[in-house]
VEXSE-893254 format. One record per atom (N, C-alpha, C): x, y, z; atom name; residue number from 1; chain. Coordinates in pm, 1 decimal, decimal comma, always signed. Layout:
<sites>
x_y_z_site_pos_unit
X_Y_Z_CA_NUM_A $
...
</sites>
This chain:
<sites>
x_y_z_site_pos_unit
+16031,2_+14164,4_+17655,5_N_1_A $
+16134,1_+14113,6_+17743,9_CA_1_A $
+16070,2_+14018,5_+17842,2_C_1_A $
+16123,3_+13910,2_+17837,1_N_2_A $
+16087,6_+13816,4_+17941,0_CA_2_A $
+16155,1_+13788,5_+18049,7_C_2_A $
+16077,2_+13778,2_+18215,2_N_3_A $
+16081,7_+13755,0_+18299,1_CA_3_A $
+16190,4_+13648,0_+18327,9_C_3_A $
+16284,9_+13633,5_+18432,6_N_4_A $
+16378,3_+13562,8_+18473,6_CA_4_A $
+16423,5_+13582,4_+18577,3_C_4_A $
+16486,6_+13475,5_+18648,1_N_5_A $
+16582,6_+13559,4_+18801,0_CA_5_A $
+16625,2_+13643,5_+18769,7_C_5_A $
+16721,9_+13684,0_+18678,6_N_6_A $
+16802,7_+13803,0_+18654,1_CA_6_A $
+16736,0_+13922,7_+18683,4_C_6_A $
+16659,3_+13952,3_+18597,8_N_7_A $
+16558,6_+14051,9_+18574,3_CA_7_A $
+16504,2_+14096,1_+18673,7_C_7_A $
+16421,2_+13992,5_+18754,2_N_8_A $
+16371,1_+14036,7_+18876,0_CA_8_A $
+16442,2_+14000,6_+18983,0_C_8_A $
+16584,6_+13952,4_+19034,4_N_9_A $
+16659,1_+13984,1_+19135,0_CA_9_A $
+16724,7_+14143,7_+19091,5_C_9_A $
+16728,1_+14205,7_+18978,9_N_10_A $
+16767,4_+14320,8_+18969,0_CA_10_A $
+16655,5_+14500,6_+18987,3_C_10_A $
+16511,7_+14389,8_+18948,9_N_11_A $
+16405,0_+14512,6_+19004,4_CA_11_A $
+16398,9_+14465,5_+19138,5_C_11_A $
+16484,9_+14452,6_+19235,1_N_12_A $
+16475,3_+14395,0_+19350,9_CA_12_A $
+16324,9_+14322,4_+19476,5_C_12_A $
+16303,2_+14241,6_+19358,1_N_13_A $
+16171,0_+14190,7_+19380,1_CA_13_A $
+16234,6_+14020,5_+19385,4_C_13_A $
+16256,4_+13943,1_+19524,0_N_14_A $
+16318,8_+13831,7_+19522,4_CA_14_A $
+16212,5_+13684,3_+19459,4_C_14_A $
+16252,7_+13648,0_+19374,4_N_15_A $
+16174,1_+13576,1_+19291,3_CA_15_A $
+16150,4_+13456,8_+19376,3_C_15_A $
+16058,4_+13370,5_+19345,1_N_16_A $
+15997,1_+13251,6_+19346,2_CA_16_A $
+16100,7_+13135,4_+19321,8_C_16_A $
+16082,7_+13028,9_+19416,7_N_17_A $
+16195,7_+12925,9_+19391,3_CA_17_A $
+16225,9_+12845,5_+19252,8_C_17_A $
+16126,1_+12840,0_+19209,2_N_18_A $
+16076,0_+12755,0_+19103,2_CA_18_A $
+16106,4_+12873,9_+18952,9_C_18_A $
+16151,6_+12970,5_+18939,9_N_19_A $
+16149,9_+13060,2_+18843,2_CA_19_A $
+16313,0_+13028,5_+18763,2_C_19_A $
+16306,9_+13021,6_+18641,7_N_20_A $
+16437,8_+12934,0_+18582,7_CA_20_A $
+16513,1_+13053,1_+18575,7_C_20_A $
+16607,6_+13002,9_+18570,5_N_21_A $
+16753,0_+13085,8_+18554,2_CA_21_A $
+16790,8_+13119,5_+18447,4_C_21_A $
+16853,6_+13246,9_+18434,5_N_22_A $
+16850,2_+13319,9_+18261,7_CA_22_A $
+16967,6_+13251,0_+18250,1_C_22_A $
+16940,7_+13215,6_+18088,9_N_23_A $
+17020,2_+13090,0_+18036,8_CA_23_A $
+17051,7_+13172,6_+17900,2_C_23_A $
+17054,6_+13325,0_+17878,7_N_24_A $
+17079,5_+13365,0_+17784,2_CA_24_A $
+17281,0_+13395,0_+17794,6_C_24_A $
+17342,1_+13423,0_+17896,1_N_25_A $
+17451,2_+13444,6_+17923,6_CA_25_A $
+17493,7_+13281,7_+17879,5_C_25_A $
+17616,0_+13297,4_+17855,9_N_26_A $
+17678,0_+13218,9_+17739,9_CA_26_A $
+17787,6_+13200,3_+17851,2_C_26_A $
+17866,0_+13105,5_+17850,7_N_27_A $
+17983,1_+13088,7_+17904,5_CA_27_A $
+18090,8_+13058,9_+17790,2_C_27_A $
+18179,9_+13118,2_+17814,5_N_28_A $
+18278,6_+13141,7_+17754,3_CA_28_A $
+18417,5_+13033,7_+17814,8_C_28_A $
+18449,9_+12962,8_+17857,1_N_29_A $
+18550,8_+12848,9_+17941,7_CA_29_A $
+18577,4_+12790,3_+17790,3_C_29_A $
+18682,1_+12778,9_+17827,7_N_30_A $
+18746,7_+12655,0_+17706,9_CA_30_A $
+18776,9_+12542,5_+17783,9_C_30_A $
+18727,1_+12447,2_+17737,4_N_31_A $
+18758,1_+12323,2_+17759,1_CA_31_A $
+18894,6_+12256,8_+17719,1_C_31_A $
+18955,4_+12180,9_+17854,0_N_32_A $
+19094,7_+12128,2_+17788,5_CA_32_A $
+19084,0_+12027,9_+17836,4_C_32_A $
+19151,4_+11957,7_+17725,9_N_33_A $
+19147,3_+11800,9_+17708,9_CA_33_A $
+19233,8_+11717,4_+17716,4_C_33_A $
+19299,1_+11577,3_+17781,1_N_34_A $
+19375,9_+11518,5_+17680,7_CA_34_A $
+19395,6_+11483,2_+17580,7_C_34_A $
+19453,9_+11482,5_+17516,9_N_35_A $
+19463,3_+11473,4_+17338,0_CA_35_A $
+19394,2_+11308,1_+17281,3_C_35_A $
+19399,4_+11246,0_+17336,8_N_36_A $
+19332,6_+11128,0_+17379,2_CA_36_A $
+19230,6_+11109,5_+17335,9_C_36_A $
+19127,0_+11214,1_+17401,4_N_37_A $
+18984,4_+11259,1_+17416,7_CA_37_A $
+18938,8_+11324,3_+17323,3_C_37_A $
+18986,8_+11347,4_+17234,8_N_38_A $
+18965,7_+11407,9_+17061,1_CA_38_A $
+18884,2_+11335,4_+17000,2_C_38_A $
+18787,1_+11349,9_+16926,2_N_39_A $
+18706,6_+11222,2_+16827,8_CA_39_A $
+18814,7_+11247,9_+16701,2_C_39_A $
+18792,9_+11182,5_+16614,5_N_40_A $
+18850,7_+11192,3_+16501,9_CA_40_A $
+18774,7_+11270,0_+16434,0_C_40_A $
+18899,4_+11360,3_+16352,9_N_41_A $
+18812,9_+11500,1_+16277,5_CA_41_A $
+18815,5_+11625,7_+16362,2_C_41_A $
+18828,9_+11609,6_+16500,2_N_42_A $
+18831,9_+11746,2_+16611,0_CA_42_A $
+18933,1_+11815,7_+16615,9_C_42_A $
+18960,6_+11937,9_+16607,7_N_43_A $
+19057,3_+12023,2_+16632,0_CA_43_A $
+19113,9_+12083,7_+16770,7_C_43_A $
+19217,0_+12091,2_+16778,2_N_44_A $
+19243,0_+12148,4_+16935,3_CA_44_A $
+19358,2_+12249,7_+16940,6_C_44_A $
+19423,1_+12299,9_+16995,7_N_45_A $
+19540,8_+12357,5_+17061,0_CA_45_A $
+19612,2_+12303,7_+17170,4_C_45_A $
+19743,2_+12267,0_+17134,2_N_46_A $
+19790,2_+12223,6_+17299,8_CA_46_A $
+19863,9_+12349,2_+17351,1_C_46_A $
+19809,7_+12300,0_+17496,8_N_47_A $
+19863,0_+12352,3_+17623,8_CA_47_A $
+20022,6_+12378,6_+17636,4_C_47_A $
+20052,7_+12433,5_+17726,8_N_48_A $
+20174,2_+12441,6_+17752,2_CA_48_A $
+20189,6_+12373,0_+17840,6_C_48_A $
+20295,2_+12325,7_+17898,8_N_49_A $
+20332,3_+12248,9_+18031,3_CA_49_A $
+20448,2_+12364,2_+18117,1_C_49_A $
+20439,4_+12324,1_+18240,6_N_50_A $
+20545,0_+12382,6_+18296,8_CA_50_A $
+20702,2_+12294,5_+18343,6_C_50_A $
+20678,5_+12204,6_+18315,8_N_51_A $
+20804,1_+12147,4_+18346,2_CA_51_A $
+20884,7_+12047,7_+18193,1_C_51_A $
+20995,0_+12069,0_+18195,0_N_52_A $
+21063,4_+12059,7_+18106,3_CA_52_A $
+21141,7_+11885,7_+18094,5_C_52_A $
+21068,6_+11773,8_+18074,6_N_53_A $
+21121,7_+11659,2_+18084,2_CA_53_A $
+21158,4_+11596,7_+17936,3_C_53_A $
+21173,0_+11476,0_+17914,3_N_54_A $
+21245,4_+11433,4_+17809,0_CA_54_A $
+21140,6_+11393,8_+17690,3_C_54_A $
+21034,3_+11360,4_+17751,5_N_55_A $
+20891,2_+11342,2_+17668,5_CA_55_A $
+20878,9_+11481,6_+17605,5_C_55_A $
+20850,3_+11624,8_+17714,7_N_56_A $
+20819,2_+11718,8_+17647,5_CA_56_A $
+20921,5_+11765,5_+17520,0_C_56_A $
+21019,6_+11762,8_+17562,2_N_57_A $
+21107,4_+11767,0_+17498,6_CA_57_A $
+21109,2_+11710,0_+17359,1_C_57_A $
+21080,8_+11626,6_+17382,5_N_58_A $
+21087,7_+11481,8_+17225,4_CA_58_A $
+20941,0_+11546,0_+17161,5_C_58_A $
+20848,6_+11561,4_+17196,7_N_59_A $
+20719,7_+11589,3_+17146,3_CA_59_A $
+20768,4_+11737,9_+17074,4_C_59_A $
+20821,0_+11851,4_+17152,5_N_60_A $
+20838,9_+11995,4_+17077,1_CA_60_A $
+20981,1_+11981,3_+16989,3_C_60_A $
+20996,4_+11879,5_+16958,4_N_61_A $
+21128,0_+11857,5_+16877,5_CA_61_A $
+21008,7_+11774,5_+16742,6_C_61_A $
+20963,5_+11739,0_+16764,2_N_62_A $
+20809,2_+11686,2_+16670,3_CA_62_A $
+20748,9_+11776,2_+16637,4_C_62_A $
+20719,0_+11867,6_+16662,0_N_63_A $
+20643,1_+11983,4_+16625,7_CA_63_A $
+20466,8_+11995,7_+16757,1_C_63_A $
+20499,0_+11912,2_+16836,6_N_64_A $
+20380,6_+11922,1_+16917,8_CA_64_A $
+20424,1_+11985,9_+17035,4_C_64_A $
+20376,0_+12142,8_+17017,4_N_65_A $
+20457,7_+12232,3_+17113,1_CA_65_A $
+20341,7_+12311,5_+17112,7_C_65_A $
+20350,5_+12405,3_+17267,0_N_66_A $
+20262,8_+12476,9_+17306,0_CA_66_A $
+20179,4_+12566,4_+17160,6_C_66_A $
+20053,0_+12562,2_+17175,0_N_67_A $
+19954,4_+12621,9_+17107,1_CA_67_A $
+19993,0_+12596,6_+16948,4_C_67_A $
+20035,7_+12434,9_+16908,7_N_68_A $
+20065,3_+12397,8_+16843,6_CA_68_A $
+19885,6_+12342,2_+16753,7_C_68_A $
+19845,9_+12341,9_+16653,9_N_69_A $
+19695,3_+12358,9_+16616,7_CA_69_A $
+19713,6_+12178,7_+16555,3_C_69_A $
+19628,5_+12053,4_+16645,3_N_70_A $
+19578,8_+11925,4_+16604,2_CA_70_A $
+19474,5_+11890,9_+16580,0_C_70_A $
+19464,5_+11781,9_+16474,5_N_71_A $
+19335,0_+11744,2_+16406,0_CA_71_A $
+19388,7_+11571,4_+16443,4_C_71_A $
+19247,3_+11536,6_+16526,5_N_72_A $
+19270,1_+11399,8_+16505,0_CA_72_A $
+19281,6_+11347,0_+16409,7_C_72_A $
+19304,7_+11243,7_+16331,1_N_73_A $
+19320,2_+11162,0_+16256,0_CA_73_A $
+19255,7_+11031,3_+16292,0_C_73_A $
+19343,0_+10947,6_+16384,7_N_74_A $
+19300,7_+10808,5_+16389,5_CA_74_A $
+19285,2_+10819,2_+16562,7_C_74_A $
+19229,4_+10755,3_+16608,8_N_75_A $
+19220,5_+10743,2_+16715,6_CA_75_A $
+19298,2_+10585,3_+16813,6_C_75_A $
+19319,8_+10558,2_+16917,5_N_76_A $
+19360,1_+10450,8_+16942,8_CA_76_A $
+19518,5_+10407,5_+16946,7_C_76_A $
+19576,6_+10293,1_+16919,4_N_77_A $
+19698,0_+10289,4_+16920,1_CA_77_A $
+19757,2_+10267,3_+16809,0_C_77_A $
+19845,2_+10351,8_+16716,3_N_78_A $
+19890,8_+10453,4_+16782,5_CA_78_A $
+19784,7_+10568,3_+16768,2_C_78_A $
+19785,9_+10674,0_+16819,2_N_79_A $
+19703,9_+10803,7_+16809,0_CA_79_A $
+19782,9_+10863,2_+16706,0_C_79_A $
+19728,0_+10898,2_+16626,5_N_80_A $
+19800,9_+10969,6_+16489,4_CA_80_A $
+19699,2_+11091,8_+16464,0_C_80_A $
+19755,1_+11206,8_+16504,8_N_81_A $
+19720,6_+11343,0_+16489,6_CA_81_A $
+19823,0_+11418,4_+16323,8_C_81_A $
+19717,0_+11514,3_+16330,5_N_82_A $
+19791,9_+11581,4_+16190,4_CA_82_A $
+19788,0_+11731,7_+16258,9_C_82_A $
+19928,4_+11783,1_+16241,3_N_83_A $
+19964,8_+11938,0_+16320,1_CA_83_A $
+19979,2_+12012,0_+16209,7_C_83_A $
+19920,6_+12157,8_+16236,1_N_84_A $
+19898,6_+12237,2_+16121,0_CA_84_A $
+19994,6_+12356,2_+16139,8_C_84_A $
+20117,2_+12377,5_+16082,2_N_85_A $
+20184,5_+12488,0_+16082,3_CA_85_A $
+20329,7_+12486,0_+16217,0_C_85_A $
+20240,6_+12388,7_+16287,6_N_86_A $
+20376,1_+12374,0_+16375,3_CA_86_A $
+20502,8_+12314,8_+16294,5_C_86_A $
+20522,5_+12214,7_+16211,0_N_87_A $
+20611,6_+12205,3_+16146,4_CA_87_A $
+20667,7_+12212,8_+16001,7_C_87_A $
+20628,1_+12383,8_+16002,6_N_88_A $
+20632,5_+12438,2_+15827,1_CA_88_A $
+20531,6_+12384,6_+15771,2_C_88_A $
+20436,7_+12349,4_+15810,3_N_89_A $
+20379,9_+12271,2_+15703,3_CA_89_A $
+20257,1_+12169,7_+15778,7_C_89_A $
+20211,9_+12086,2_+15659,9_N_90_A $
+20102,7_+11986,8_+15760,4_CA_90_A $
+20197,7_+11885,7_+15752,9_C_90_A $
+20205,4_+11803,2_+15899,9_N_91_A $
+20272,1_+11663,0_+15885,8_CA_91_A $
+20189,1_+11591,6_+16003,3_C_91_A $
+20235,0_+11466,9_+16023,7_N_92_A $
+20103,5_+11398,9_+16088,2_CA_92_A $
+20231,9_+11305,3_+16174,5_C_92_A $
+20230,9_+11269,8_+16316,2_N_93_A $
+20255,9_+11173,4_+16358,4_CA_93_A $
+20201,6_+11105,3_+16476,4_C_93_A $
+20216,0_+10946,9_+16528,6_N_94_A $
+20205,8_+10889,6_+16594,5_CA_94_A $
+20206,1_+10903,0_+16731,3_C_94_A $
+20141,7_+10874,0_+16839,1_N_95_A $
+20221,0_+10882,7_+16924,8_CA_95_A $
+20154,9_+10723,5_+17032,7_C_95_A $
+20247,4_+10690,3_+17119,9_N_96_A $
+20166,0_+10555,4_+17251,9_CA_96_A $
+20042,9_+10623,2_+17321,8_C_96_A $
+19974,4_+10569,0_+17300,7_N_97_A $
+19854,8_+10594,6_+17420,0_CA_97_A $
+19943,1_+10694,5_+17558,2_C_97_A $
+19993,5_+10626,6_+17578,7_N_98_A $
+20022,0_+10659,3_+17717,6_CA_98_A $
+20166,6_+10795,6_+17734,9_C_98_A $
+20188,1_+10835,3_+17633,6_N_99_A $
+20272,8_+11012,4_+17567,6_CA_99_A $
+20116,3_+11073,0_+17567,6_C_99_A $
+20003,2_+11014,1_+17487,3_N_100_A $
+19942,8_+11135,8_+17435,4_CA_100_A $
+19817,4_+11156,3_+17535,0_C_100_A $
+19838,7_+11089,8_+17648,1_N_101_A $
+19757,1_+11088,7_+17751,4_CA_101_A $
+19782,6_+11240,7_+17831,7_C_101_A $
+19886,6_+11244,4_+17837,0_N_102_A $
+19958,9_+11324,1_+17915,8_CA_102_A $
+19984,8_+11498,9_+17814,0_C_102_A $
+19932,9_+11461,9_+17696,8_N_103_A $
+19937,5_+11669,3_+17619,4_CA_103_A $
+19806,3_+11689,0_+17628,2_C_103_A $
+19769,7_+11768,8_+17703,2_N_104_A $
+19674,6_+11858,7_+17712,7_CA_104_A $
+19659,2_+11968,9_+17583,1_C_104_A $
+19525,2_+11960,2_+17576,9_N_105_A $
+19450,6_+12058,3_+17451,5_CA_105_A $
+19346,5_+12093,2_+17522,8_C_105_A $
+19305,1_+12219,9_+17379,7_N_106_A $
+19217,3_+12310,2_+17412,1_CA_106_A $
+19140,1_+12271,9_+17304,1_C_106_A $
+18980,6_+12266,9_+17300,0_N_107_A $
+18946,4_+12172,9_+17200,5_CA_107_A $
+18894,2_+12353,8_+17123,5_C_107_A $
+18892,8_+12335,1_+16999,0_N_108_A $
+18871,9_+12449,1_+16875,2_CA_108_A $
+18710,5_+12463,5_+16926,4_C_108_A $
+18633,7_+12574,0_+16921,8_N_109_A $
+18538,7_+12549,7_+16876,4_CA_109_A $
+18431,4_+12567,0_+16756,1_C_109_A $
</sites>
């Protein structure tokens, strides 16, 4: 077992400034994204929103609805994602830069 802050801030022996930080603990955070910010080929989940406007609306009438599962496709204008299961099925659509700026995802990992 090797030596670390952890270790020895817990045998309560206050370590040395210079002694690295245990880097074995993993963080667990999901990262969320605009859909935007996808490379092509990346998978994500979108977010939910809390407010109910005519965009959201038009998008979950598309099948791009909360924890709805996207794969980039193309990137750019238009952004053309492919949704898996949100609408029976795989189907793929378009959207303006400036709609898909605004759906938040959770990128797969």
């Amino acid at each position: 077992m090797g030596l670390n802050r952890n270790t020895i801030t817990a045998a309560g022996i206050e370590p040395p400034g210079d002694l690295p930080v245990n880097t074995t603990q993993q963080s667990h955070e999901r990262r969320t994204i605009p859909l935007t910010q996808l490379t092509k080929g990346q998978r994500g989940r979108v977010m939910g929103e809390g407010n109910e406007t005519d965009e959201v609306r038009m998008l979950s009438a598309m099948g791009l609805r909360p924890d709805a599962s996207v794969t980039m496709c193309r990137m750019g204008e238009p952004c053309i994602v492919s949704l898996s299961g949100a609408c029976g099925g795989g189907c793929r659509i378009g959207l303006a830069r400036g709609i898909a700026e605004k759906v938040m995802v959770e990128i797969d990992s």
